[in-house]
ChimeraX commands (.cxc) that place a marker at each C-alpha (Angstrom):
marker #1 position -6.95,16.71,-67.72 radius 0.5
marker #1 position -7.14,19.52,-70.19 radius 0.5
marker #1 position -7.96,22.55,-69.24 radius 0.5
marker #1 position -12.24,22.88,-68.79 radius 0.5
marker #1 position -12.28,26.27,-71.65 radius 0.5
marker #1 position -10.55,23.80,-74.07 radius 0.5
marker #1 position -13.03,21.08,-73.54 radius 0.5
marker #1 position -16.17,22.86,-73.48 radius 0.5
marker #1 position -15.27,25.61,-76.34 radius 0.5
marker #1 position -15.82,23.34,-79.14 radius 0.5
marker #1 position -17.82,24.68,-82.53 radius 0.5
marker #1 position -20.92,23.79,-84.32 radius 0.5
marker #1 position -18.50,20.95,-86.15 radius 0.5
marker #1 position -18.01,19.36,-83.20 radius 0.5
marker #1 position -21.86,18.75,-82.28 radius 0.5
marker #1 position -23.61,15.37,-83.21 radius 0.5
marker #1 position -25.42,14.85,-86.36 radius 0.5
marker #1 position -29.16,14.46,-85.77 radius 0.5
marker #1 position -31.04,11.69,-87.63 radius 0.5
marker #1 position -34.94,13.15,-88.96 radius 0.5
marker #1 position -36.42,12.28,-86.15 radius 0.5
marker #1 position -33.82,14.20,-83.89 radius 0.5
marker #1 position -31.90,11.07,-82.34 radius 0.5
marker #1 position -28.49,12.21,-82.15 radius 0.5
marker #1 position -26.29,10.39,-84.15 radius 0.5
marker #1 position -22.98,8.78,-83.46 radius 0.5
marker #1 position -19.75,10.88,-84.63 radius 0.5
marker #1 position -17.43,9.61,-86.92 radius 0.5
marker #1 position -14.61,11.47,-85.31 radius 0.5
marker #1 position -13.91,14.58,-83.20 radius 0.5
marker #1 position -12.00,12.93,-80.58 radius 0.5
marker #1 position -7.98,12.08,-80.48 radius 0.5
marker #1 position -8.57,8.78,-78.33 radius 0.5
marker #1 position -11.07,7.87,-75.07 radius 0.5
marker #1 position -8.98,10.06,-72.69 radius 0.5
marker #1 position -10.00,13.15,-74.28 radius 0.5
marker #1 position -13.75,11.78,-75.23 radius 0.5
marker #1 position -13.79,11.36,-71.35 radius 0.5
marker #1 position -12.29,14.12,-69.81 radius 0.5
marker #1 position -14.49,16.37,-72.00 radius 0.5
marker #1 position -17.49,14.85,-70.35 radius 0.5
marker #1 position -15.44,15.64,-67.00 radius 0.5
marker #1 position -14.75,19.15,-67.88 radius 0.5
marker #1 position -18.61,19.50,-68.39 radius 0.5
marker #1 position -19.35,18.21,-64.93 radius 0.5
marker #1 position -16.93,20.71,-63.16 radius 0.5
marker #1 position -18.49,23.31,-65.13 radius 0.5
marker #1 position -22.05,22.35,-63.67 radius 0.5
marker #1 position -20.25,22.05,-59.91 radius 0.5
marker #1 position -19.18,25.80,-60.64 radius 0.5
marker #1 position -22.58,27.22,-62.13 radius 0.5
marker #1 position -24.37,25.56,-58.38 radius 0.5
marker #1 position -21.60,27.14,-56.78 radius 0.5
marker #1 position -22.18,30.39,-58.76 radius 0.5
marker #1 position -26.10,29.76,-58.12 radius 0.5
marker #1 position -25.45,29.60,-54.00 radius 0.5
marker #1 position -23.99,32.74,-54.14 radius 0.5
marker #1 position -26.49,34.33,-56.55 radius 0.5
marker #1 position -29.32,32.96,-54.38 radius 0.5
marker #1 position -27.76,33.74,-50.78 radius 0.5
marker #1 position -27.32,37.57,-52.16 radius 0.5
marker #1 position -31.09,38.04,-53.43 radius 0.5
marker #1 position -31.99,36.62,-49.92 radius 0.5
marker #1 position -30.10,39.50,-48.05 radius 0.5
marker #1 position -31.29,41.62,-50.47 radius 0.5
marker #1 position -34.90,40.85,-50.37 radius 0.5
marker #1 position -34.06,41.10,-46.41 radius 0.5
marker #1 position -32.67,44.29,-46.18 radius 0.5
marker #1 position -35.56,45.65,-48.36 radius 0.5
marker #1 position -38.88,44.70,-45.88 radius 0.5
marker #1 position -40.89,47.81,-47.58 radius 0.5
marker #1 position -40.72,46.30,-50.98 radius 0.5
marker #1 position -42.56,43.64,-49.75 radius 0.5
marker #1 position -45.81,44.79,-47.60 radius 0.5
marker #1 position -43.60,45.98,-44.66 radius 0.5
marker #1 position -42.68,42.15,-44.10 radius 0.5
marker #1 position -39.83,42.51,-41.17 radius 0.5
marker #1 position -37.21,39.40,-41.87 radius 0.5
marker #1 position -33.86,39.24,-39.93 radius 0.5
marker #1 position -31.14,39.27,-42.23 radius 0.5
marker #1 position -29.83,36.61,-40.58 radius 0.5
marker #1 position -32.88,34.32,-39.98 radius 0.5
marker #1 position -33.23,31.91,-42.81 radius 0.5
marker #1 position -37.32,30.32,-41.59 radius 0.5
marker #1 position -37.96,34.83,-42.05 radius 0.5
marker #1 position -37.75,34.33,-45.65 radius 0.5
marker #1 position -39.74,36.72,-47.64 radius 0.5
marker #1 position -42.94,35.12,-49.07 radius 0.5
marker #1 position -42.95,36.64,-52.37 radius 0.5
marker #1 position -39.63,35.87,-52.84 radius 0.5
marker #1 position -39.71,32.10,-52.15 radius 0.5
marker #1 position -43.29,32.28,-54.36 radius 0.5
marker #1 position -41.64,33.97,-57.51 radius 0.5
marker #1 position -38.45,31.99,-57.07 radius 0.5
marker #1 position -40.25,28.94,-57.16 radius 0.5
marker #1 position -42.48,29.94,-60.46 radius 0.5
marker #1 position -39.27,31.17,-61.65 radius 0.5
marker #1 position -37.81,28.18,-61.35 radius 0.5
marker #1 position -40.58,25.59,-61.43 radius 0.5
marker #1 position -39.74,24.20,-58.21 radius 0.5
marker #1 position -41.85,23.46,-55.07 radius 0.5
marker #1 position -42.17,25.92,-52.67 radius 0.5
marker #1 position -40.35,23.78,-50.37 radius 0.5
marker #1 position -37.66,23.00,-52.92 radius 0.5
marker #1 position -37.02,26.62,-53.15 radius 0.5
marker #1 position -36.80,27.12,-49.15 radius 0.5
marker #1 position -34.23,24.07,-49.26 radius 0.5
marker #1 position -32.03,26.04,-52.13 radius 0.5
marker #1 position -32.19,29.14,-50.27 radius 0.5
marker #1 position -30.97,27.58,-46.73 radius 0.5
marker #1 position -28.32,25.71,-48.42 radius 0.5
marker #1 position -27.18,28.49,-50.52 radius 0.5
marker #1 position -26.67,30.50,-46.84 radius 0.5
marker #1 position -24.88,27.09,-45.38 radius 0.5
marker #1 position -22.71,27.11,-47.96 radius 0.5
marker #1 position -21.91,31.07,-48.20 radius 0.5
marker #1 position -21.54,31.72,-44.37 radius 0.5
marker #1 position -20.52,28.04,-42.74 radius 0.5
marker #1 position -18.23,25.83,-45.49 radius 0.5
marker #1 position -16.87,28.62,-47.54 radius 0.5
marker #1 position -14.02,25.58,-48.23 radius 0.5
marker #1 position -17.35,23.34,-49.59 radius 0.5
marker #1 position -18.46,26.25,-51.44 radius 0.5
marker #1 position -14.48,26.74,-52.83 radius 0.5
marker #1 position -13.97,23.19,-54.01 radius 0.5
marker #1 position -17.73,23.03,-55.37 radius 0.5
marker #1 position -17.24,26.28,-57.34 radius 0.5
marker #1 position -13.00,24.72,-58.47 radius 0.5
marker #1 position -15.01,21.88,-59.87 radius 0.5
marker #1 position -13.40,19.34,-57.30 radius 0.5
marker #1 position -16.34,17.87,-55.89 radius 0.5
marker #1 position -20.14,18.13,-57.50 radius 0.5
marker #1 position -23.53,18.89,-55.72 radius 0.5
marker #1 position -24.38,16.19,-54.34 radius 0.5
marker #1 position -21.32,15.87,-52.58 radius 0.5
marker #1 position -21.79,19.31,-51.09 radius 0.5
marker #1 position -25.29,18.58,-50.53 radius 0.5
marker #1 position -24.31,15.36,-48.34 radius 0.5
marker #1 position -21.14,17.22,-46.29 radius 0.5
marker #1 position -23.57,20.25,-45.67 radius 0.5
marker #1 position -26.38,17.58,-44.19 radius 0.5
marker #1 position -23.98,15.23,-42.32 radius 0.5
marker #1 position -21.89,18.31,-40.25 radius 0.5
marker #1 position -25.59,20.02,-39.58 radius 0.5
marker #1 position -26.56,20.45,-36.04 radius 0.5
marker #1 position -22.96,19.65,-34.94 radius 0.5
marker #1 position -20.78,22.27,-32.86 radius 0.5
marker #1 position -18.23,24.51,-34.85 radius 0.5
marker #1 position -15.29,22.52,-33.67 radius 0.5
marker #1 position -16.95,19.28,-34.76 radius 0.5
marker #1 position -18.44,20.60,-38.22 radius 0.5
marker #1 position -15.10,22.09,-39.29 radius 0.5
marker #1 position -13.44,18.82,-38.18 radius 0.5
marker #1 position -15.83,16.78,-39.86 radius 0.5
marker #1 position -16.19,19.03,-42.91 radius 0.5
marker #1 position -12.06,19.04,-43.15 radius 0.5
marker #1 position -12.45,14.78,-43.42 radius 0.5
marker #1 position -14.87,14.39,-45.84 radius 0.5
marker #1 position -13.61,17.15,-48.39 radius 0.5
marker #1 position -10.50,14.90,-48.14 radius 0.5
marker #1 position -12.53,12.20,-49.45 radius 0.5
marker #1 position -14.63,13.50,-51.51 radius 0.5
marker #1 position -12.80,13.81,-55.01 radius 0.5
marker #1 position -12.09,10.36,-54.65 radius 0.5
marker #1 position -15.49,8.74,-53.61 radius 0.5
marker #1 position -19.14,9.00,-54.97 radius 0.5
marker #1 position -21.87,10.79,-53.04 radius 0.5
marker #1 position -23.08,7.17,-51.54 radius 0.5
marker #1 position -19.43,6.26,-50.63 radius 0.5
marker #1 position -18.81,9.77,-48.73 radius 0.5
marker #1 position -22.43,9.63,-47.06 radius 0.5
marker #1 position -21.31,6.30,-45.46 radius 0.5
marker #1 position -18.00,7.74,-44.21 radius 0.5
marker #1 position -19.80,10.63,-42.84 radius 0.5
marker #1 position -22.62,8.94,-41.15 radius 0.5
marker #1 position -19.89,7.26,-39.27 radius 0.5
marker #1 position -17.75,10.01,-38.80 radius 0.5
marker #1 position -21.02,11.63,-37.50 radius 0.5
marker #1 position -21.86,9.10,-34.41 radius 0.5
marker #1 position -18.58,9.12,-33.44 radius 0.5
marker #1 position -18.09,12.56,-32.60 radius 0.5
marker #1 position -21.52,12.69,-31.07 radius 0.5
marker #1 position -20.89,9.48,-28.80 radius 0.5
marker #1 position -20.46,10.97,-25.56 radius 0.5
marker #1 position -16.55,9.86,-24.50 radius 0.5
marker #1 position -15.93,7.56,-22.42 radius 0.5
marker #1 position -14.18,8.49,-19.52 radius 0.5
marker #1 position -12.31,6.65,-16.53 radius 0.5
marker #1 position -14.48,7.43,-13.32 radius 0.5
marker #1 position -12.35,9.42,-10.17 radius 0.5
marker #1 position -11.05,6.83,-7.68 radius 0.5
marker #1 position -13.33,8.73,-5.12 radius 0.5
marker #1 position -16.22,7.86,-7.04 radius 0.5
marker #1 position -15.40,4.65,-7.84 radius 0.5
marker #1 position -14.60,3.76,-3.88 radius 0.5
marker #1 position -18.05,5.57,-3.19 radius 0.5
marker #1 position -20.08,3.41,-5.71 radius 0.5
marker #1 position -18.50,0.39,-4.60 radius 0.5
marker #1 position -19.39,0.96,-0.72 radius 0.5
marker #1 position -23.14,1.64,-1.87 radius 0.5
marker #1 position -23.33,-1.86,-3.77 radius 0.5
marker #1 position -21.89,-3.53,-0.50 radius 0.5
marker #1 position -24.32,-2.09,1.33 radius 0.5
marker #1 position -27.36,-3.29,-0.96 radius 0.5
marker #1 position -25.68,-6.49,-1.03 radius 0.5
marker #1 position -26.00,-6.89,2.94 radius 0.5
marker #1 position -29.10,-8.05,4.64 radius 0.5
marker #1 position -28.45,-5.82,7.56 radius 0.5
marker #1 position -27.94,-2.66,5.47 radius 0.5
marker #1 position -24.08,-2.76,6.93 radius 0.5
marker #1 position -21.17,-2.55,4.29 radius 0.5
marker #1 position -19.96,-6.06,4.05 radius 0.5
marker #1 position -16.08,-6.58,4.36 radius 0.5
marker link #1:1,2 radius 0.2
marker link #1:2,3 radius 0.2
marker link #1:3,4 radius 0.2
marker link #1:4,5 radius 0.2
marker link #1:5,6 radius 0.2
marker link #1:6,7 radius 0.2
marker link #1:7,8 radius 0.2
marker link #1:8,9 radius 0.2
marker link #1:9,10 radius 0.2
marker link #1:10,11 radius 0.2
marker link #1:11,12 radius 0.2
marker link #1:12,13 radius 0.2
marker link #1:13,14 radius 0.2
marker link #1:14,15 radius 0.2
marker link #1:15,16 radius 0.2
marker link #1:16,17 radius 0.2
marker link #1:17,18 radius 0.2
marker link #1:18,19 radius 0.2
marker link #1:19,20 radius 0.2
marker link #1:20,21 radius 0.2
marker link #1:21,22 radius 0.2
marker link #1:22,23 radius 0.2
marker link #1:23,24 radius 0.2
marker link #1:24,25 radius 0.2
marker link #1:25,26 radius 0.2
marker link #1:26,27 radius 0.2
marker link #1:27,28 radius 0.2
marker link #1:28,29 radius 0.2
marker link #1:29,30 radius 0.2
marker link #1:30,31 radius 0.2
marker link #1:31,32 radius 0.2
marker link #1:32,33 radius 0.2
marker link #1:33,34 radius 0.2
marker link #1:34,35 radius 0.2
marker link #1:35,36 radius 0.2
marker link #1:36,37 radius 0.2
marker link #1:37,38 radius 0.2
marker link #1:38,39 radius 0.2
marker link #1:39,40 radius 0.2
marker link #1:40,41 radius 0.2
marker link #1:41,42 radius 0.2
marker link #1:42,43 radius 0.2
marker link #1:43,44 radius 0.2
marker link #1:44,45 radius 0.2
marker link #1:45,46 radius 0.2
marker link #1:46,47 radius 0.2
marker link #1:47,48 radius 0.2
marker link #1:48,49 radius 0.2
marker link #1:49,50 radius 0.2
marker link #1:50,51 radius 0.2
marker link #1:51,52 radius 0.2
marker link #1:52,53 radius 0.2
marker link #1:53,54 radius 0.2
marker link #1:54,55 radius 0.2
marker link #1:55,56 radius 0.2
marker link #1:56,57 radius 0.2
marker link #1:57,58 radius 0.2
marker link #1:58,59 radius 0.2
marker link #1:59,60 radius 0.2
marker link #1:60,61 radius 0.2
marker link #1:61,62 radius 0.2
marker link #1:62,63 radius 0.2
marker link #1:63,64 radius 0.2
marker link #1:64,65 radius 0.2
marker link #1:65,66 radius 0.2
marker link #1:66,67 radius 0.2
marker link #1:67,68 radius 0.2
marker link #1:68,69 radius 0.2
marker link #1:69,70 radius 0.2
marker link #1:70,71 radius 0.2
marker link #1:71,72 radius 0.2
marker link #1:72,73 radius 0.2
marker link #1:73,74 radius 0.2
marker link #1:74,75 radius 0.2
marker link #1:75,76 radius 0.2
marker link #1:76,77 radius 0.2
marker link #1:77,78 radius 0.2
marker link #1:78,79 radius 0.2
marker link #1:79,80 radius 0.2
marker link #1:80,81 radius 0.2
marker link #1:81,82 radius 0.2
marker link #1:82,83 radius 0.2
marker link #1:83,84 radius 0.2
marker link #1:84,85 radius 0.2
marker link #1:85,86 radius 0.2
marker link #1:86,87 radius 0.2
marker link #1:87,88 radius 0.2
marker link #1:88,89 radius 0.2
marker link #1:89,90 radius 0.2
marker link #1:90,91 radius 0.2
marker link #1:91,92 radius 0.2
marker link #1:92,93 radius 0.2
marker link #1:93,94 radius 0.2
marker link #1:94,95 radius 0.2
marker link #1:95,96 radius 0.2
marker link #1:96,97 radius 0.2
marker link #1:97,98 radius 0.2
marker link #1:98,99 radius 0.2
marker link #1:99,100 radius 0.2
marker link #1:100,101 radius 0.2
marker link #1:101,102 radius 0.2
marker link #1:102,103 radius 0.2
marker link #1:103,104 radius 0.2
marker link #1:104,105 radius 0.2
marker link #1:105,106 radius 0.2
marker link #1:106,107 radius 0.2
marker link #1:107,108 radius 0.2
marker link #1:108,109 radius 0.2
marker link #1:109,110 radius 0.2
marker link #1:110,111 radius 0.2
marker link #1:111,112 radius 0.2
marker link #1:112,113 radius 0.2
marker link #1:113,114 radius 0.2
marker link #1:114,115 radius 0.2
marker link #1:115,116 radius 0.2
marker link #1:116,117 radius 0.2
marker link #1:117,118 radius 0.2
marker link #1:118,119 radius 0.2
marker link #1:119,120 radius 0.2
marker link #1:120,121 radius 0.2
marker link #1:121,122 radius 0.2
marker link #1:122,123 radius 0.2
marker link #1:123,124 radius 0.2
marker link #1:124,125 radius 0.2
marker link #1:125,126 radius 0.2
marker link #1:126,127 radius 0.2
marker link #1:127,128 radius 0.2
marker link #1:128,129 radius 0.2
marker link #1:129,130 radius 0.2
marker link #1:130,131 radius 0.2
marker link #1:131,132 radius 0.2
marker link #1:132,133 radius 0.2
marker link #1:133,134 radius 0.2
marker link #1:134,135 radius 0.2
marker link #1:135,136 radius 0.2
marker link #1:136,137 radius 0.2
marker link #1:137,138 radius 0.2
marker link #1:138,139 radius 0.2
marker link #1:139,140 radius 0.2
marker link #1:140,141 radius 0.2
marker link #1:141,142 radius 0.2
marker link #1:142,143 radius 0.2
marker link #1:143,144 radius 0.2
marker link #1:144,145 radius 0.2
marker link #1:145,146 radius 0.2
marker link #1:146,147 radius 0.2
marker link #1:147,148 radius 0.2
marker link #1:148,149 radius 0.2
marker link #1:149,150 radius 0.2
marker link #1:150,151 radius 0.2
marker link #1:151,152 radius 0.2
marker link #1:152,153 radius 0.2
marker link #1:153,154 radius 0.2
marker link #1:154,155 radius 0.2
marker link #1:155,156 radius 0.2
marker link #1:156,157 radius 0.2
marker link #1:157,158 radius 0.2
marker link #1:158,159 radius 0.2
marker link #1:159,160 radius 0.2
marker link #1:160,161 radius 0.2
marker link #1:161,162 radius 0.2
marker link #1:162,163 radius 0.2
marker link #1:163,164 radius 0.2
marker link #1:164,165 radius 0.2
marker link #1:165,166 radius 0.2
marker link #1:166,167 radius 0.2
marker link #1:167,168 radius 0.2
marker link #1:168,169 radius 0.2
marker link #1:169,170 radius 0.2
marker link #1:170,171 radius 0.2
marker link #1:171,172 radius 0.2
marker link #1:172,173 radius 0.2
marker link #1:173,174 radius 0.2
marker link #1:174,175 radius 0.2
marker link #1:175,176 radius 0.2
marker link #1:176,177 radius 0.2
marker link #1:177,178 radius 0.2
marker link #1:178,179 radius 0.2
marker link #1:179,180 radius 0.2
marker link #1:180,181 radius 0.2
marker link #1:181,182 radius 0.2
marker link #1:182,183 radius 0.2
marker link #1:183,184 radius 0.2
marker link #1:184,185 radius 0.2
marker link #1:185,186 radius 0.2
marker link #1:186,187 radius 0.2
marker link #1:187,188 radius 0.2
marker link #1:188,189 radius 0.2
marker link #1:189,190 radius 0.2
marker link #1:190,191 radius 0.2
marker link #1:191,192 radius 0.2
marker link #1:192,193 radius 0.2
marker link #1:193,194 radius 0.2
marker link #1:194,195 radius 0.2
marker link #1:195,196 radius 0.2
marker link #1:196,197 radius 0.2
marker link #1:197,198 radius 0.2
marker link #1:198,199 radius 0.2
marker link #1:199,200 radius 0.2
marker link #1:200,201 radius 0.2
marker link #1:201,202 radius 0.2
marker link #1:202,203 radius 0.2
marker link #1:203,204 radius 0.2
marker link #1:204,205 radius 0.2
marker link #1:205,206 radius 0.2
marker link #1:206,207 radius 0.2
marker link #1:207,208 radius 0.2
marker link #1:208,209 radius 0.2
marker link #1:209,210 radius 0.2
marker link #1:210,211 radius 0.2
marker link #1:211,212 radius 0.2
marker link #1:212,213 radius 0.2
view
């Protein structure tokens, strides 16, 4: 695949005609064959992955910021660190800013701090173009919840998978992925145990309450 400046650098030459209504018109020419038609669509896509990885950083930085910074905001005390503290007016003017739901906002903000603090790899092959959003989006909700060993395992899998799946594809693998680690193992009992449960049944089993032999 060329290289993602080449791709997206073209000039004003290269932009469809529009008809008088503003439909945009087929080209005539502009690309060498369908490989380059479609890795130029491609090249845009990895850009977008970047700019959300870009975003996630942006948006995790404004949120220590606004944080560190409780007098600029009616002496609200929020914990750096504490991502249901965030500062009303800044959720509020984020979400005019960006004309979003409050709650959409809220989900942006704790994802951006996911991704920052707990799968800087996520964040790294997001922002190299690798994998898009919604791929991050589904490897930061399936390893949620899980311990560190078990959402660095399970993160390690599915960015294995994920430049070669779609979103639905990967969110199947890691649902499974997901009960299996938190099926509790199954372990063989102690022979002590064992010996000990099978004495009790005997003893149910008997009508004088003696172990039967």
């Amino acid at each position: 695949m060329r290289s993602n400046k080449v791709l997206v650098s073209r000039g004003p030459a290269d932009v469809p005609d529009r008809s008088a209504r503003g439909a945009v018109a087929p080209r005539e020419s502009g690309f060498a064959d369908l490989t380059e038609a479609v890795d130029a669509v491609a090249a845009v896509d990895a850009l977008l992955a970047s700019l959300a990885a870009s975003r996630a950083v942006l948006v995790e930085s404004v949120r220590e910021w606004a944080a560190a910074r409780p007098e600029l905001f009616d002496d609200t005390v929020v914990d750096a660190d504490d991502v249901t503290g965030l500062v009303p007016e800044l959720v509020g003017r984020l979400a005019r800013a960006l004309r979003a739901s409050e709650g959409s906002v809220v989900a942006l903000l704790e994802e951006s701090r996911a991704l920052v603090h707990e799968h800087p790899r996520t964040l790294a092959a997001l922002r190299g173009g690798h994998i898009s959003h919604a791929h991050a989006q589904t490897i930061l909700g399936y390893t949620d919840g899980l311990r560190r060993g078990g959402r660095v395992a399970l993160e390690t899998r599915l960015l294995r998978h994920a430049r070669d799946t779609t979103p639905g594809e990967l969110s199947l693998l890691a649902r499974a992925e997901r009960e299996r680690r938190l099926r509790p193992e199954a372990r063989p009992e102690p022979v002590a145990v064992a010996a000990a449960r099978a004495r009790r049944a005997r003893v149910s089993a008997s009508s004088t309450g003696r172990p039967t032999r």
